[in-house]
C-alpha positions in Angstrom: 28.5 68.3 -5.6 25.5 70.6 -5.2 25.2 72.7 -2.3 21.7 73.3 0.0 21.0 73.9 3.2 17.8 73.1 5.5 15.2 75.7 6.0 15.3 76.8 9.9 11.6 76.2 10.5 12.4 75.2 14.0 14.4 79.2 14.9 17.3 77.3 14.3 19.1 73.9 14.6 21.0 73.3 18.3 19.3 71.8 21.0 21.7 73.1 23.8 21.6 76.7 22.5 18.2 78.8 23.3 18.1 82.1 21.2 20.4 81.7 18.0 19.3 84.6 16.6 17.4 82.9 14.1 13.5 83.7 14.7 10.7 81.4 13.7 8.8 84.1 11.6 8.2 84.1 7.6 10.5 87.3 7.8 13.4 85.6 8.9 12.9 82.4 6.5 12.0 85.3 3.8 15.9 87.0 4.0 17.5 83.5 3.9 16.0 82.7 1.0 16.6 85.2 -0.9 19.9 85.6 0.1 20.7 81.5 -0.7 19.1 82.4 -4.0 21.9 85.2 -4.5 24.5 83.1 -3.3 23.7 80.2 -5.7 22.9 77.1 -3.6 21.1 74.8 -5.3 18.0 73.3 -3.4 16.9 73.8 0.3 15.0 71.1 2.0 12.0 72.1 4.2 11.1 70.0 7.4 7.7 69.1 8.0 7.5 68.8 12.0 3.7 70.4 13.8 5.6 70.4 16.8 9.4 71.8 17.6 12.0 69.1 18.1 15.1 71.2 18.8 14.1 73.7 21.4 11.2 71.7 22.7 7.4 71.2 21.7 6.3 74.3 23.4 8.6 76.3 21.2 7.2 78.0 18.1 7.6 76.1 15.0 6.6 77.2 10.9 4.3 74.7 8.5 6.2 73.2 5.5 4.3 73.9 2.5 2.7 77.6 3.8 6.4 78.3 3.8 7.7 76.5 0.6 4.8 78.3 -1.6 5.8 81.5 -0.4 9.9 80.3 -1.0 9.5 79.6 -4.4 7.4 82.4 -5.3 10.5 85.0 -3.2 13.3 83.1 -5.4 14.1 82.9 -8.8 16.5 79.6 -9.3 16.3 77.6 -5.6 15.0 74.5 -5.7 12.5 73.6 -3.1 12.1 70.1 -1.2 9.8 69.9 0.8 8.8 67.0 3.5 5.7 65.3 3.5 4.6 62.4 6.3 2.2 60.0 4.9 0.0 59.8 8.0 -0.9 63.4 7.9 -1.9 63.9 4.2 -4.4 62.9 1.7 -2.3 61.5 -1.4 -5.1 63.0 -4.2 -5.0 66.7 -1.8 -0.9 66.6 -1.8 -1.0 65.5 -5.7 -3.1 68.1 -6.5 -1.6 71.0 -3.9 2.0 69.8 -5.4 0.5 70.5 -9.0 0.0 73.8 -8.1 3.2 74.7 -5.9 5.3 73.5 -8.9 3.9 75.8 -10.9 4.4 78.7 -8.7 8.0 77.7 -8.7 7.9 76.8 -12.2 8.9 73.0 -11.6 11.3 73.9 -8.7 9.8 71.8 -6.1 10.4 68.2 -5.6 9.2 66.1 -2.2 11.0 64.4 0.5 8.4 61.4 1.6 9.4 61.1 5.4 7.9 57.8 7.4 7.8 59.8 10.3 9.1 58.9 13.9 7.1 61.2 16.0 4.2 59.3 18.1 3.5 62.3 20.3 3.3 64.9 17.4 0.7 62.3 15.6 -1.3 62.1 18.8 -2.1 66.1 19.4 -2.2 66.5 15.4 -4.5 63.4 14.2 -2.1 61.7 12.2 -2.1 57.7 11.5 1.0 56.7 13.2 1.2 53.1 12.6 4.1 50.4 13.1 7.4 51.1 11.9 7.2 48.5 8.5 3.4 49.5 7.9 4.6 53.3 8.0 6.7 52.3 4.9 3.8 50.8 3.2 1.8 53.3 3.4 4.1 55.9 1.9 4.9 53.5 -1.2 0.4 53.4 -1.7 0.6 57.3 -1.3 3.5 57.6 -4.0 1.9 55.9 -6.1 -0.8 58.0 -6.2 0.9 60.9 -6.7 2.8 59.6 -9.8 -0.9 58.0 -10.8 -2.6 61.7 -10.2 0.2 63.9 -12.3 0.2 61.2 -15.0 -3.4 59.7 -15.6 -6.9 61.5 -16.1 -9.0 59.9 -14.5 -7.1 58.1 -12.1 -8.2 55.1 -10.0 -6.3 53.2 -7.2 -7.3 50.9 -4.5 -4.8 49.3 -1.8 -4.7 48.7 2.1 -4.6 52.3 3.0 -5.9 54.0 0.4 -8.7 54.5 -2.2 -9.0 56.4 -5.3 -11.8 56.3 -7.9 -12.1 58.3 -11.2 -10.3 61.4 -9.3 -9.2 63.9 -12.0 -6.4 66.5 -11.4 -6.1 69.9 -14.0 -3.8 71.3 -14.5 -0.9 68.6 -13.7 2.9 69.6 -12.9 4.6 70.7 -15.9 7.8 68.4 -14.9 6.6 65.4 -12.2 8.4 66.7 -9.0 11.0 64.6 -8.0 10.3 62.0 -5.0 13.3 62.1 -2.2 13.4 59.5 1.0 15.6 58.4 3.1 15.5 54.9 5.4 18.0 52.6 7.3 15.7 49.7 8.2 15.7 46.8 5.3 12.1 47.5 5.1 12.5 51.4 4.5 15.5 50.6 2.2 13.6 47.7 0.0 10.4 50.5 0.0 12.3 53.4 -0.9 14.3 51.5 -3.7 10.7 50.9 -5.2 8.7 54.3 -5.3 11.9 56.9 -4.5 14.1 58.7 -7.7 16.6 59.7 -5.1 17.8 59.2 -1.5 18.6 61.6 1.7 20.9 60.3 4.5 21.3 61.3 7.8 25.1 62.3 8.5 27.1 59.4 8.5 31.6 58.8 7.9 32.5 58.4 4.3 32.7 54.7 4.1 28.7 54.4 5.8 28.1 56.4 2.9 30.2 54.7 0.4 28.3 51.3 1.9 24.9 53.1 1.7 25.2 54.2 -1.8 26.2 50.8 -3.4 23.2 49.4 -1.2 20.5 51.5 -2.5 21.9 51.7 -5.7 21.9 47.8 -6.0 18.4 47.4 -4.3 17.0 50.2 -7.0 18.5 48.2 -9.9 16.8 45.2 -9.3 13.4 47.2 -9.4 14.0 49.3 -12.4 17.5 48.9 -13.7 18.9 52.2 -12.5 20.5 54.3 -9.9 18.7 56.9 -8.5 19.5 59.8 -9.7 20.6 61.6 -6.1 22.1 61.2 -3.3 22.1 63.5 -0.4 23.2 64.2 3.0 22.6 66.1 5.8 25.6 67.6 7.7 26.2 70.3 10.0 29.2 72.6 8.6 31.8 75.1 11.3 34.3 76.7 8.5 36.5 78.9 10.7 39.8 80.4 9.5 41.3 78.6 11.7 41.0 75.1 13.3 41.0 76.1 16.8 38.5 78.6 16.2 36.2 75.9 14.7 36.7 73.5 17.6 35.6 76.0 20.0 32.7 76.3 18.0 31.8 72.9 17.9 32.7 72.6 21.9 30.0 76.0 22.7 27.1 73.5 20.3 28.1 70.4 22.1 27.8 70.7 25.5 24.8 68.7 26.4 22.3 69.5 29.0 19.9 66.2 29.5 17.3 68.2 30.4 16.8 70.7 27.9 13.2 71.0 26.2 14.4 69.3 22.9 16.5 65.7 24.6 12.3 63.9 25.1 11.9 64.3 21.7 15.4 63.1 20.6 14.7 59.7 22.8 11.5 59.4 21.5 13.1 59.5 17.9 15.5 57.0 18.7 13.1 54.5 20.4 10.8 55.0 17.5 13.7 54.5 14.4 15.6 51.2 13.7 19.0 53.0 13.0 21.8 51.5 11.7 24.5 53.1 13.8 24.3 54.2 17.4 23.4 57.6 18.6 25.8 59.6 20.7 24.1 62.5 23.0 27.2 64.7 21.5 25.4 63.9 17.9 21.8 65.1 19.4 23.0 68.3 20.0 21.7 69.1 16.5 20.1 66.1 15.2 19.7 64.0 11.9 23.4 63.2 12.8 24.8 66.6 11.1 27.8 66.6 13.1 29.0 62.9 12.0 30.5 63.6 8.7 32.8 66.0 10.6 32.9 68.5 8.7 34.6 71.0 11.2 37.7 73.1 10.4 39.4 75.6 7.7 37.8 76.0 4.2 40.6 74.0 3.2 40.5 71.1 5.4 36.2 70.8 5.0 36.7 70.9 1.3 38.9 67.6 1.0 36.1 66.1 3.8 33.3 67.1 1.0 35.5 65.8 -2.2 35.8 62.5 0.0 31.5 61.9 0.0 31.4 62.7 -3.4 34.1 60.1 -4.4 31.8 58.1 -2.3 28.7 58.9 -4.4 27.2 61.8 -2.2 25.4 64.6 -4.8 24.0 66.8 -2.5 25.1 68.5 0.8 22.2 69.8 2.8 23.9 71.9 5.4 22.7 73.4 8.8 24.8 75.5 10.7 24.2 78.9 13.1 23.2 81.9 12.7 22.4 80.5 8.9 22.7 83.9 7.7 25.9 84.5 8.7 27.2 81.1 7.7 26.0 80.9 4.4 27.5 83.7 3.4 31.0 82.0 4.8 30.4 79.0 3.5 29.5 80.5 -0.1 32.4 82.9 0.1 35.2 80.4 1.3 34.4 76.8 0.7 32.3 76.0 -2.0 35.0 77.9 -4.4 37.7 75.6 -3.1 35.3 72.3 -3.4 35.1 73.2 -7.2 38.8 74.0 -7.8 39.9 71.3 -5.9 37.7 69.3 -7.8 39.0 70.5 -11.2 42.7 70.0 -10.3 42.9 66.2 -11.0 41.6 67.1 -14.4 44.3 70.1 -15.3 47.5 67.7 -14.3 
């Protein structure tokens, strides 16, 4: 199991909690980095929203790939994934801007293609915001041009939504970045399975994910006749020292107030998604259904949680939790020791 954690590009993660100390300025995002890069976690995912979802869209929120260049060039072994949505990008401009970010990161950075959800956000922005199946389309056109741009010179391409003809990119990636996606809807899942090398899921109980991964893995093998080469997950983490102190945690983040800034954009999400499970307003409190997988308690009793997704095929965790600074520095310190020696002990007996 590798260990990352999202980028806070929103000031933080909790939509029932205003100020949680963690400030939407390049400083902030600057110190976490670095410090995730001392600590050893392995990748950091980047979310590519123009307009705040947790604390509402007035609320200030950082660009992906502003942030992301300047990550890599702060950090010395943390892998970068960043979002991208389709309907707001130019495949040939994000080929050739990806070209270039890898090579600030020396091949570090990989992409999460994202469908997006967001109907309001694409209306003050100018993004193409089309019908939930068409969105998926268009994202396997603009992969495909990204793979065609690092690969080919000169590249052509010509499909429903996009165009290419004789386009040269110099100099390409030295290692192709590698394409992330996540989807629930048969259509996203049969898409993704075609242009994706690995998957992201939102939160979800072991045996969704156990389902999930034997899904996508048998979808992807009737394309190309492998698996893909990832899994992740997203999960919200409360380590405590002791259980009670982590349920009163979890009760302070849960406590839902229907009219705080962020709950439009949550039911816009939902009516916009074709989820496979049912949303509870508990698991909005700090979306992409991080608290689902549970993992709430002592080091010891998250650690067997964790060994339990990646029995079930889960490779990455990608963790939120508040004030990230303090908690990554817990989490670092007193669980992901235990998931590796608990994870060795089946081999010493």
């Amino acid at each position: 199991m590798d260990f990352g954690y999202w980028t806070p590009v929103y000031g933080g993660f909790l939509r029932n909690v205003g100020d949680e100390g963690m400030p939407a300025t390049w400083d902030y995002i600057k110190q976490v980095s670095i410090q995730a890069d001392r600590l050893g976690f392995h990748t950091t995912l980047v979310p590519e929203l123009y307009l705040n979802d947790r604390k509402g869209i007035d609320a200030p929120s950082l660009e992906a790939w502003a942030l992301s260049s300047a990550i890599l060039a702060v950090t010395d072994n943390l892998r970068v994934m960043t979002a991208i949505r389709p309907g707001f990008h130019l495949p040939t401009v994000a080929a050739k801007t990806s070209a270039t970010i890898s090579d600030i990161g020396a091949n570090r950075f990989a992409l999460n293609v994202v469908a997006a959800w967001w109907a309001e956000e694409a209306k003050q922005y100018g993004g193409t915001f089309t019908t939930h199946d068409a969105r998926y389309a268009q994202a396997t056109e603009f992969v495909e041009i990204l793979k065609g741009m690092w690969s080919e010179t000169p590249f052509s391409y010509k499909g429903q939504y996009y165009g290419v003809d004789e386009a040269i990119l110099s100099p390409k990636p030295g290692r192709l970045p590698a394409i992330f996606a996540g989807g629930e809807s048969e259509a996203g899942r049969d898409a993704i399975a075609g242009f994706a090398d690995s998957y992201v899921l939102h939160g979800g109980s072991v045996d969704e994910v156990r389902t999930k991964v034997a899904d996508l893995n048998e979808r992807r093998n009737r394309i190309s006749g492998s698996d893909f080469a990832e899994f992740g997950m997203a999960a919200y983490v409360i380590v405590r020292d002791t259980e009670a102190e982590a349920q009163r945690e979890l009760e302070r983040i849960t406590t839902v107030d229907p009219g705080s800034p962020g709950y439009a954009s949550f039911e816009e999400f939902r009516a916009h998604s074709q989820l496979d499970v049912e949303l509870s307003k508990r698991e909005y409190s700090v979306g992409t259904r991080g608290l689902r997988p549970n993992l709430v308690g002592t080091p010891e009793q998250v650690a067997e949680r964790i060994l339990q997704y990646q029995d079930a095929g889960l490779t990455l965790l990608l963790i939120q939790s508040s004030p990230l600074h303090e908690e990554l520095e817990r989490i670092a310190a007193d669980l992901i020791p235990l998931v590796g020696e608990r994870a060795l002990a089946p081999l010493a007996s």
